[in-house]
TORVEXSE-824921 format. One record per residue: residue number from 1; x, y, z of N, C-alpha, C, O in turn. Coordinates in steps of 0.001 Angstrom, whole numbers. Layout:
% residues N
REC    i      n_x      n_y      n_z     ca_x     ca_y     ca_z      c_x      c_y      c_z      o_x      o_y      o_z
REC  NUM        X        Y        Z        X        Y        Z        X        Y        Z        X        Y        Z
...
//
This chain:
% residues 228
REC    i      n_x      n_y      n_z     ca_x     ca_y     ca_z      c_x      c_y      c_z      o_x      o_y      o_z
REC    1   -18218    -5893    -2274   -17381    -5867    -3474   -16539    -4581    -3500   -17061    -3596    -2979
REC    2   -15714    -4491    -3858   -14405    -3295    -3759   -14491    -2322    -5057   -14034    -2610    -6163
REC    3   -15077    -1269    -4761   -15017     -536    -6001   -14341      350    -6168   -14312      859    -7289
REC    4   -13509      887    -5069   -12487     1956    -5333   -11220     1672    -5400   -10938      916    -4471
REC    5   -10141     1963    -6183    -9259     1225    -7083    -8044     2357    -7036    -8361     3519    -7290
REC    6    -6830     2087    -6756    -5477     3648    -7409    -6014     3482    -8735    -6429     2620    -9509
REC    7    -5726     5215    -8586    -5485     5088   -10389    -4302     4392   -11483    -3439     3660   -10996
REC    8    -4313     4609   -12676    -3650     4222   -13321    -1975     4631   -12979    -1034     3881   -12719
REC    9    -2022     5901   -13078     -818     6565   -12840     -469     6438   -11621      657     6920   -11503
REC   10     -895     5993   -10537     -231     5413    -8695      165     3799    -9303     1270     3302    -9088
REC   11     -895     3103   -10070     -137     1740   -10472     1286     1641   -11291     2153      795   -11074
REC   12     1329     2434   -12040     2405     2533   -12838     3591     2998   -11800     4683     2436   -11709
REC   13     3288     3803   -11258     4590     4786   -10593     4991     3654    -9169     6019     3856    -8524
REC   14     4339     2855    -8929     4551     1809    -7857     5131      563    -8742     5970     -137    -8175
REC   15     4725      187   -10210     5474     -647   -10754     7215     -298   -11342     7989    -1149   -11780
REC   16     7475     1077   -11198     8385     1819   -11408     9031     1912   -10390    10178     2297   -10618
REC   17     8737     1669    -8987     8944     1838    -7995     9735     3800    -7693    10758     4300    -7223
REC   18     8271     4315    -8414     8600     5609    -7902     8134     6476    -6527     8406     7629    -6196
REC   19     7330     5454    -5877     6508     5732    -4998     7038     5608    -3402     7917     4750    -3316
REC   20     6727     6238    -2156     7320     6353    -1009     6966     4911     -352     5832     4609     -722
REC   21     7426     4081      346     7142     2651      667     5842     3167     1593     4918     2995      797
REC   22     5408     3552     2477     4093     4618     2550     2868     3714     1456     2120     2796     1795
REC   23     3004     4335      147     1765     4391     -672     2687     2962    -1414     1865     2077    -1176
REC   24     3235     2627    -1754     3738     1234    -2046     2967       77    -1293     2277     -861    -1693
REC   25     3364      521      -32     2495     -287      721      945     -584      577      437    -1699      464
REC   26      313      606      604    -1259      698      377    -1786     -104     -910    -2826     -763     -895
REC   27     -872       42    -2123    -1291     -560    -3295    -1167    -2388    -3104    -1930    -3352    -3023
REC   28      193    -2124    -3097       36    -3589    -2455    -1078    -4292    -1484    -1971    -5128    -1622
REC   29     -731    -3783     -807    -2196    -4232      366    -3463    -4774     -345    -3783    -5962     -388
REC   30    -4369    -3385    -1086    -5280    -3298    -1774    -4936    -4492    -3289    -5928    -4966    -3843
REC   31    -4296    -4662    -3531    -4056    -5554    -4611    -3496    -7307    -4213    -3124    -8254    -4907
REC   32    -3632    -7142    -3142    -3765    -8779    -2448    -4906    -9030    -2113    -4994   -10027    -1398
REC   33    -6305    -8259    -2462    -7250    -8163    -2474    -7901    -8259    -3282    -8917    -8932    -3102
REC   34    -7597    -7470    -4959    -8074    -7339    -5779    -8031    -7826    -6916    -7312    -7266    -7744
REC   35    -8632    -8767    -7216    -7727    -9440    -8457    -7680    -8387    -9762    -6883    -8443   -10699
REC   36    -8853    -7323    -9543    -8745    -6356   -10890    -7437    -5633   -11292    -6895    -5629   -12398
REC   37    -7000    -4944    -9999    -5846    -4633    -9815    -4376    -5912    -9795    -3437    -5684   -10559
REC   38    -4344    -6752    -9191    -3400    -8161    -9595    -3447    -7847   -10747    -2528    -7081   -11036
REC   39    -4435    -8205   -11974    -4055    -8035   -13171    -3422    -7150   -14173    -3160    -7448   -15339
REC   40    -3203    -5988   -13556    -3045    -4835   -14306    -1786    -4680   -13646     -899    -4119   -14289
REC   41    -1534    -5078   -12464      175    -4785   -12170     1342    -5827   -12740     2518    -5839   -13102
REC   42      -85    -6892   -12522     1058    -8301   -13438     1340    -7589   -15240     2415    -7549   -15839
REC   43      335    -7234   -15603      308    -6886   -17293     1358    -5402   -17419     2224    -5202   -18271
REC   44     1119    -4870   -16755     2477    -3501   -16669     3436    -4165   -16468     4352    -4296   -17280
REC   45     3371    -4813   -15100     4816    -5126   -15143     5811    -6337   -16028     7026    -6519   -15955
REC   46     5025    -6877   -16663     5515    -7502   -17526     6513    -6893   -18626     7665    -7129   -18990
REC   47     5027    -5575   -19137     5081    -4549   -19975     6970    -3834   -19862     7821    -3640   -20730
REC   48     6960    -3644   -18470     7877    -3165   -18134     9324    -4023   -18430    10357    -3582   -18935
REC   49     9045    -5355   -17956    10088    -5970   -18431    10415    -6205   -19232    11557    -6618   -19030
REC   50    10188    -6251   -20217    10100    -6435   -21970    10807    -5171   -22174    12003    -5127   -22462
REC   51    10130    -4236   -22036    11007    -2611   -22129    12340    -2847   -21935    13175    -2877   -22839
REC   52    12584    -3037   -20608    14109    -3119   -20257    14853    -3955   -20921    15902    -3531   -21406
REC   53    14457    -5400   -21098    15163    -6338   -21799    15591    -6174   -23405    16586    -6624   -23973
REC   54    14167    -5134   -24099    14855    -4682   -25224    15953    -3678   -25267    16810    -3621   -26149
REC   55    15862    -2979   -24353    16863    -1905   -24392    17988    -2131   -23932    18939    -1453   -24322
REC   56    18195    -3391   -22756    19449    -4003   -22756    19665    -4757   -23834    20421    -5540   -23259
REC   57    19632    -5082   -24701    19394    -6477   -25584    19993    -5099   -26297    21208    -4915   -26224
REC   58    19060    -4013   -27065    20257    -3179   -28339    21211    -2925   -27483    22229    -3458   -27925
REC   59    21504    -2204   -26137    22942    -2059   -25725    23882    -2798   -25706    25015    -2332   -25582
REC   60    23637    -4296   -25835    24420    -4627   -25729    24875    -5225   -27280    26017    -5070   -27714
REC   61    23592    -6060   -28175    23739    -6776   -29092    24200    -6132   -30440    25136    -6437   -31179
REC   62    23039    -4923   -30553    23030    -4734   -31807    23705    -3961   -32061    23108    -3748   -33116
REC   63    24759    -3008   -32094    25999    -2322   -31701    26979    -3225   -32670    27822    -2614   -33327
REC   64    26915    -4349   -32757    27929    -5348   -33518    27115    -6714   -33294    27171    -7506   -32353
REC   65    26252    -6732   -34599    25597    -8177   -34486    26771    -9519   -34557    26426   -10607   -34095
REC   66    28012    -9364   -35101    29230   -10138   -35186    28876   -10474   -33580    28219   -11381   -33069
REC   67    29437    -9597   -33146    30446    -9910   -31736    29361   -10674   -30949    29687   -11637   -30255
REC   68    27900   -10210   -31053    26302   -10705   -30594    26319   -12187   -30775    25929   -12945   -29887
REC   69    26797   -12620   -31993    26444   -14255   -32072    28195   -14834   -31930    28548   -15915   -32400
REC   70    28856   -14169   -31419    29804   -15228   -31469    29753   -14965   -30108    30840   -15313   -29646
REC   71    28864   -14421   -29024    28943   -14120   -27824    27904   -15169   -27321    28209   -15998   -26464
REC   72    26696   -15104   -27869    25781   -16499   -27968    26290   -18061   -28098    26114   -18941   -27256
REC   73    26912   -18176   -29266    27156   -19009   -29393    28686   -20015   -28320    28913   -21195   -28055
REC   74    29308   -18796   -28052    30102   -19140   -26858    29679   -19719   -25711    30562   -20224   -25017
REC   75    28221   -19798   -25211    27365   -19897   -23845    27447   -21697   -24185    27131   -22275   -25225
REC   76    27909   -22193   -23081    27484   -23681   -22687    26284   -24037   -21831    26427   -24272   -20632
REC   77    25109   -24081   -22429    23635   -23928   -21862    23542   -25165   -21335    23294   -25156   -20129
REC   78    23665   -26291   -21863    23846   -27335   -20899    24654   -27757   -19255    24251   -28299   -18226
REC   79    26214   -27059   -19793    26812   -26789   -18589    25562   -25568   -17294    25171   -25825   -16156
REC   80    25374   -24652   -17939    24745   -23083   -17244    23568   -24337   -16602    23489   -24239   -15377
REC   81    23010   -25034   -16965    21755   -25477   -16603    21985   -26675   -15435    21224   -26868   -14486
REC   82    23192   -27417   -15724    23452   -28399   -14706    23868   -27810   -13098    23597   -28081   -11928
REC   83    24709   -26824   -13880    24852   -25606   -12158    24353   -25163   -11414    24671   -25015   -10234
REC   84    22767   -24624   -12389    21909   -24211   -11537    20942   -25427   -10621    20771   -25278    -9412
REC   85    20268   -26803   -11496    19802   -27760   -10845    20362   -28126    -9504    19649   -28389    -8535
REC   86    22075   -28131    -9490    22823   -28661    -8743    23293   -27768    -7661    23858   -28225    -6668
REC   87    23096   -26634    -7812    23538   -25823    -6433    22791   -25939    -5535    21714   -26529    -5617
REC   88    23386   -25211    -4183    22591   -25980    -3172    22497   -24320    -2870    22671   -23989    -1697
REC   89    22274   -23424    -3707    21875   -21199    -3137    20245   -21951    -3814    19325   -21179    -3542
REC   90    19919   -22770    -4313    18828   -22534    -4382    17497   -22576    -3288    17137   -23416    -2463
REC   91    16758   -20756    -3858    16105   -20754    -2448    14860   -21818    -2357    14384   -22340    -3365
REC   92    14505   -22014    -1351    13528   -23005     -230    12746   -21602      141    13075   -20511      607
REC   93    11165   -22410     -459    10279   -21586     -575     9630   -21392     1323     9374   -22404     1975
REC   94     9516   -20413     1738     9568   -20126     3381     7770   -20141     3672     6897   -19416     3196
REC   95     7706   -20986     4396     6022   -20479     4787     5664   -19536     4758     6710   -18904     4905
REC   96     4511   -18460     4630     4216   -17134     5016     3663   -17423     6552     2595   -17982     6800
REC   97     4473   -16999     7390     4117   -16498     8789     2714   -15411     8888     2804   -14386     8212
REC   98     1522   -15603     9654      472   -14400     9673     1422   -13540    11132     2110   -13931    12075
REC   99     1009   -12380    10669      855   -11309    11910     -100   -10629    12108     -758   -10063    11236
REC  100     -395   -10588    13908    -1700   -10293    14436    -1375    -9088    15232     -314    -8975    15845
REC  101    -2400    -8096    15210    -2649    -7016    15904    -3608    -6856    16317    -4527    -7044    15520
REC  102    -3990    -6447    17691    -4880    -6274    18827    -5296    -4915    19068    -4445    -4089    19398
REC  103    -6953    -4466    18896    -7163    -3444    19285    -8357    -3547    19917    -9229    -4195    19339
REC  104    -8630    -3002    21093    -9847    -3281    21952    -9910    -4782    22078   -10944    -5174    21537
REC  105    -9137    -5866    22630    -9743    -6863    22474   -10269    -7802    21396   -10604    -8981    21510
REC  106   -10266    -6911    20183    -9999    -7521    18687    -9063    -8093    18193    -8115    -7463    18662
REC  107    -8483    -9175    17300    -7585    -8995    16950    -7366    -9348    15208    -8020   -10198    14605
REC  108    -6720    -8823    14840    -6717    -8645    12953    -5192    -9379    12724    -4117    -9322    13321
REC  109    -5735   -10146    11449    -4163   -10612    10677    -4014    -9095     9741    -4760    -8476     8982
REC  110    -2531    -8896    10302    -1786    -7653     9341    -1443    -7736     7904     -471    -8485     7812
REC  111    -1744    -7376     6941    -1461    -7365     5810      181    -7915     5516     1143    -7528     6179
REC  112      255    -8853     4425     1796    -9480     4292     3179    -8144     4372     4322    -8374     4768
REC  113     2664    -6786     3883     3092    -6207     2830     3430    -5368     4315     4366    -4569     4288
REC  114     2652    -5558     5624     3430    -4235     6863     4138    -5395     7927     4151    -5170     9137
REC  115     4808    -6831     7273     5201    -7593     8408     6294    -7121     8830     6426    -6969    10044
REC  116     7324    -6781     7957     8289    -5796     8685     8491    -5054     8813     9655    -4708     9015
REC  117     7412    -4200     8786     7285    -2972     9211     7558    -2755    10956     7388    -3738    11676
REC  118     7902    -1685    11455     7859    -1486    13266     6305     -841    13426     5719     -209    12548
REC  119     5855    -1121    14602     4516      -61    14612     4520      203    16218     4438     -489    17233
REC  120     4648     1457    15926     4654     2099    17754     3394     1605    18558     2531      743    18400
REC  121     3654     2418    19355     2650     2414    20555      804     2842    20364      451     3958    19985
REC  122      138     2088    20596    -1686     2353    20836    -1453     3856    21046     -630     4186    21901
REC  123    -2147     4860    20296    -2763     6305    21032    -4466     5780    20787    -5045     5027    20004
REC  124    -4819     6587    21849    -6546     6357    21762    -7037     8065    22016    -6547     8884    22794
REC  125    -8107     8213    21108    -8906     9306    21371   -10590     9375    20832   -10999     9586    19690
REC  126   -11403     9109    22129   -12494     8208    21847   -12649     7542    21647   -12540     6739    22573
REC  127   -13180     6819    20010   -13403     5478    19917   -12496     4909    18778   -12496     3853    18145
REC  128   -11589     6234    18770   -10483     6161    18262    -8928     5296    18097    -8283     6130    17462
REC  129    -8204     4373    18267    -6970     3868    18081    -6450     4003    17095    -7013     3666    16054
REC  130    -5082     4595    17106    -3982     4625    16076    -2823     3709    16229    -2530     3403    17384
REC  131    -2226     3297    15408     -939     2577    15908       93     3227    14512      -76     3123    13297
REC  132     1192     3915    15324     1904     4943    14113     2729     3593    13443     2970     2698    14254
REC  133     3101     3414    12281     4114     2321    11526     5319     3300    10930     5121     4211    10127
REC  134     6594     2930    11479     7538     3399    11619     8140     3646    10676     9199     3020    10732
REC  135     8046     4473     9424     8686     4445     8022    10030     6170     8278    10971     6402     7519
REC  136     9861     6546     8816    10559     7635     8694    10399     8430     7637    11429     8453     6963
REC  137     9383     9213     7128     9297     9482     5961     9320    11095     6040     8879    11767     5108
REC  138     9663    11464     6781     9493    13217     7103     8018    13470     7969     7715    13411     9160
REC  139     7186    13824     6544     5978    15145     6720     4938    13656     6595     3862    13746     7186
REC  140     5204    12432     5919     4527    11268     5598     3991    10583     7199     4710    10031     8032
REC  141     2836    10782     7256     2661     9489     8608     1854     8609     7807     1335     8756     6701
REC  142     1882     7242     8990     1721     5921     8330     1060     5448     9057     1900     5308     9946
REC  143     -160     4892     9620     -781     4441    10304    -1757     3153     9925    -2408     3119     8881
REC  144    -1770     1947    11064    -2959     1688    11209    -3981     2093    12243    -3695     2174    13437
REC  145    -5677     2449    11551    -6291     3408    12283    -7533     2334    13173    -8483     1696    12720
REC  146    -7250     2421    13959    -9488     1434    14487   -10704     2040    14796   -10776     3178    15260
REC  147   -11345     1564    14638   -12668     2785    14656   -13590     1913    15572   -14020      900    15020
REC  148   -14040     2152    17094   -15036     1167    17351   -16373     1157    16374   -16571     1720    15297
REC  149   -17080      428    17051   -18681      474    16467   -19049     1815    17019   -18816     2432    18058
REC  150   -19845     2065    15698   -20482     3468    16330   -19384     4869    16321   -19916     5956    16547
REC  151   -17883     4844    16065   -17714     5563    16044   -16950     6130    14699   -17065     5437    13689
REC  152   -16204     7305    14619   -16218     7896    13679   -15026     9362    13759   -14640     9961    14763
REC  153   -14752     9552    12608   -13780    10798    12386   -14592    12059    12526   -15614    12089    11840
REC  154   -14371    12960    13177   -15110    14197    12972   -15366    15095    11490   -14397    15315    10764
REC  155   -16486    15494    11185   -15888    15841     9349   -14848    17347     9502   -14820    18330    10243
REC  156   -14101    16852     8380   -12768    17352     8115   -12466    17018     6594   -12558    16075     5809
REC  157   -12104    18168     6629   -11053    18325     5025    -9532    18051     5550    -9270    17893     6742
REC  158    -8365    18008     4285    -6982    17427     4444    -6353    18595     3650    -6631    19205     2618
REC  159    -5253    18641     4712    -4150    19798     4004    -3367    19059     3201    -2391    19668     2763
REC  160    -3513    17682     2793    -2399    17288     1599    -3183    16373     1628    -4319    16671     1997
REC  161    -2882    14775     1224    -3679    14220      510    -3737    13329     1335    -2728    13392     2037
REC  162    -4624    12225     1742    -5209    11328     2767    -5170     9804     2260    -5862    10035     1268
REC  163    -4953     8674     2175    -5027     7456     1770    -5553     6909     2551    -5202     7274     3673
REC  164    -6364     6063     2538    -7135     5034     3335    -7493     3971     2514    -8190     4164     1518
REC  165    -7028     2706     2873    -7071     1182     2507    -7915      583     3729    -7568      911     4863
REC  166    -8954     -237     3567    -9718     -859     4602    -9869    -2139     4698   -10416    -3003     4012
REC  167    -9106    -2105     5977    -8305    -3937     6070    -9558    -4889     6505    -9638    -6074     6183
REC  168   -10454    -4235     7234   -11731    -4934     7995   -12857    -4282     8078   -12625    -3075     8139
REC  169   -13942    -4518     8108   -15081    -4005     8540   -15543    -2875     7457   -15045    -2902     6331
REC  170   -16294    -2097     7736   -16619    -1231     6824   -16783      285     7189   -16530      551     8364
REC  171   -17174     1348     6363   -17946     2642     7031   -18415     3611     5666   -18337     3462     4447
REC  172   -19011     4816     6698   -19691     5336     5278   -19079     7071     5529   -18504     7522     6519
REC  173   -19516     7889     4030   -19382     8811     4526   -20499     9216     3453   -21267     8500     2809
REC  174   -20289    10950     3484   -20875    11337     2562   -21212    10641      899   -22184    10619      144
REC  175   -19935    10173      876   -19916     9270     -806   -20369     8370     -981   -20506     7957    -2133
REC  176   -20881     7545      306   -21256     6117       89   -20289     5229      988   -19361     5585     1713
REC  177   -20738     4110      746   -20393     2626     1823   -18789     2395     1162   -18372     2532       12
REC  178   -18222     2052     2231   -16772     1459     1700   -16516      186     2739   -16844      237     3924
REC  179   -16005     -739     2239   -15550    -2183     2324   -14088    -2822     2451   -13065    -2180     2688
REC  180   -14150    -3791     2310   -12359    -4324     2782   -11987    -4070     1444   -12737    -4507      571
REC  181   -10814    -3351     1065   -10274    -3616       64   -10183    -2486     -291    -9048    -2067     -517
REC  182   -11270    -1636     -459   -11540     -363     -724   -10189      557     -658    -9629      647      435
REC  183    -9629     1263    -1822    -8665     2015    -1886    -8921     3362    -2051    -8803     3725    -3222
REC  184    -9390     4653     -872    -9757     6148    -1010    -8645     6703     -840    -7931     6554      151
REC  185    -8348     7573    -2052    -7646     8606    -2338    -8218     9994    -1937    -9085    10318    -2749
REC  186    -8044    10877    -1015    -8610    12319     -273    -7409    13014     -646    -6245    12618     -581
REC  187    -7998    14421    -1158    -7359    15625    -1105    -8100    16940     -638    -9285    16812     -327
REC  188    -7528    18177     -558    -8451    19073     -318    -9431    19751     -722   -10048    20714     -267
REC  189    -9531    18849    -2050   -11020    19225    -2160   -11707    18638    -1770   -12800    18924    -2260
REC  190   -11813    17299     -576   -12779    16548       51   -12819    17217     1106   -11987    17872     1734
REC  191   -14229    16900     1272   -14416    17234     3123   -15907    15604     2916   -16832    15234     2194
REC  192   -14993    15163     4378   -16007    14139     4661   -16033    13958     6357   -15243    14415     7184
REC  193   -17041    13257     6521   -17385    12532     8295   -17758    10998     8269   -18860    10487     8469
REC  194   -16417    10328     7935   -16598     8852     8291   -16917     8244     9556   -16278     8349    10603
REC  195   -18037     7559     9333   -18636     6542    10525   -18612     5471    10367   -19047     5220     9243
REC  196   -18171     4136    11186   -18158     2858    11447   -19514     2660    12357   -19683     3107    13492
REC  197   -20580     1758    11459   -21449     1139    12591   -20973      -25    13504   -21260     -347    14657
REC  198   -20053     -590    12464   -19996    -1897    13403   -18666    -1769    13271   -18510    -2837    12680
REC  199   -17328    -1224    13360   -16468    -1245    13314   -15542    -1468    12355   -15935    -2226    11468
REC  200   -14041     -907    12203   -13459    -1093    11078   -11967     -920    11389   -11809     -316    12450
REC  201   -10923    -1241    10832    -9454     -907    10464    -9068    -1013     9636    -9313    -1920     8840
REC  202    -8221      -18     9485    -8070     1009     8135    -6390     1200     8571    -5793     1522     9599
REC  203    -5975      775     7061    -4071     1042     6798    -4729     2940     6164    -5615     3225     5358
REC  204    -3893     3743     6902    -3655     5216     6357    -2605     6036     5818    -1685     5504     6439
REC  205    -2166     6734     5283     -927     7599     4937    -1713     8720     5057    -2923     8838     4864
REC  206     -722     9700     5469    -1329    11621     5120      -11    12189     5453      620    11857     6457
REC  207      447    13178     4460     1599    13929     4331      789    15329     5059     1411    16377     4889
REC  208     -300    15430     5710     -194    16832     6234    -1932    16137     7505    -2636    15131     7583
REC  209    -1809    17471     8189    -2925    17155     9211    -4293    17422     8629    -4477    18264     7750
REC  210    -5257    16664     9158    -6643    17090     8907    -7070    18762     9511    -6735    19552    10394
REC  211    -7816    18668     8620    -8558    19851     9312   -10395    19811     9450   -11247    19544     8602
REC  212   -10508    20186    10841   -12010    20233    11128   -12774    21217    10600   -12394    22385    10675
REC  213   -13824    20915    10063   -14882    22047     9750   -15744    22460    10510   -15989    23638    10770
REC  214   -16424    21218    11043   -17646    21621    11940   -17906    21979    13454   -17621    21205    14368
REC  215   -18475    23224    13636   -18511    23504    15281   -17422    23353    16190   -16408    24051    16178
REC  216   -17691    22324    17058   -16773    22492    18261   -15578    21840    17751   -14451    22255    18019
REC  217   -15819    20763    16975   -14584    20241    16391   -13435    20861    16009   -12366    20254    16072
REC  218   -13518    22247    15531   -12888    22620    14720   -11786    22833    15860   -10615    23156    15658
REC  219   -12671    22474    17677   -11538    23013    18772   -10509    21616    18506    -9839    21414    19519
REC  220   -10265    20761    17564    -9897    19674    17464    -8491    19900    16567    -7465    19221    16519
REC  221    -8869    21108    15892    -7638    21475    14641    -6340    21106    15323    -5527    20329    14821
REC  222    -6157    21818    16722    -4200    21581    16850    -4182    20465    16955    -3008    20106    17039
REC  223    -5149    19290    17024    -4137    17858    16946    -4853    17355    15715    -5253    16191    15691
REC  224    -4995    17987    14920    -5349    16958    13299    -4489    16119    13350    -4957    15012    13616
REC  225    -3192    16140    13188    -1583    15284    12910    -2099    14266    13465    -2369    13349    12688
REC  226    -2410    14051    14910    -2239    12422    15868    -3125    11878    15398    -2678    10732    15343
REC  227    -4732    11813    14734    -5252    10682    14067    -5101    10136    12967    -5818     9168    12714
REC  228    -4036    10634    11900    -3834    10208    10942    -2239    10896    11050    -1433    10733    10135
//
């Protein structure tokens, strides 16, 4: 069952579309999953539309309620309605096509929300696979991450903030078990060491590199950037 959720204020700012297509993405993802979340973006965004429609509605109407109903009453709704039945722009609803990605011999349907997305080339380090997804976002990387069985991130804290959505499989860390669906938000005040027993892939964002804490790892610091 999926218990970690964006907050309120990442839902809103993605129904606002204030958010980098990056973390747009992630919510989405996680909310083709979730019906808790489905509900709360459908009910904002409703919220939202109503907003706008009143505030176009005084810009335009109430300014001169005259000019408002003789502007109404001008509309041929019968004509407006036969045009639309009868055109032929009306769209034809398109199958959803799946897309598949391969790692180790695995292979996963991609979330609707990264189909057009580009996604570079396999890097591997250990039991590691990354596949970078091509957003151009500066300091933002975008990844999907694979984790074999058995393996795992070294523990590390984050110089900016870490997203992880989990498309398959599961893993744990210090906090507890996480699942498909699962939406973790990391900043620097986390330090964790995620392990996959039986394997997992994971949609990621991180605007800055990890950093290692422990022992030899820490000989790991100059490439924090390439796993996430």
């Amino acid at each position: 069952m999926i218990s970690h959720h964006p907050k309120f204020e990442l839902i809103q700012a993605f129904v606002n579309g204030d958010l980098p297509a990056s973390l747009s993405a992630g919510i989405a993802i996680h909310a083709d999953m979730c019906p808790v979340c489905q509900q709360t973006i459908a009910q904002f965004t409703e919220q939202v539309a109503e907003n706008s429609f009143e505030e176009e509605y005084l810009d335009r109407f109430i300014v001169d309620d005259n000019e408002a109903l003789d502007t109404i009453a001008s509309i041929d709704f019968d004509h407006m309605i036969n045009n639309i039945v009868e055109s032929s722009d009306i769209a034809v609803v398109v199958p959803k096509v799946e897309h598949t990605i391969s790692f180790n011999d695995k292979t996963y349907t991609i979330p609707a929300a990264l189909n057009s997305m580009e996604m570079g080339k396999h890097a591997h380090i250990g039991k590691l696979t990354r596949a970078r997804i091509q957003l151009n976002e500066n300091e933002i990387h975008t990844s999907l991450l694979h984790i074999q069985p058995g393996g795992g991130v070294p523990e590390h804290t984050h110089k900016g903030f870490e997203l992880t959505v989990l498309l398959a499989g599961s893993f744990h860390d210090e906090s507890g078990e996480y699942v498909k669906g699962d939406f973790i938000m990391l900043d620097s005040s986390h330090q964790h060491h995620p392990i996959s027993t039986n394997g997992c892939l994971c949609y990621t964002v991180a605007n800055d590199a990890l950093h290692f804490t422990q022992g030899i790892n820490k000989l790991l610091n100059p490439i924090g950037s390439f796993i996430y």
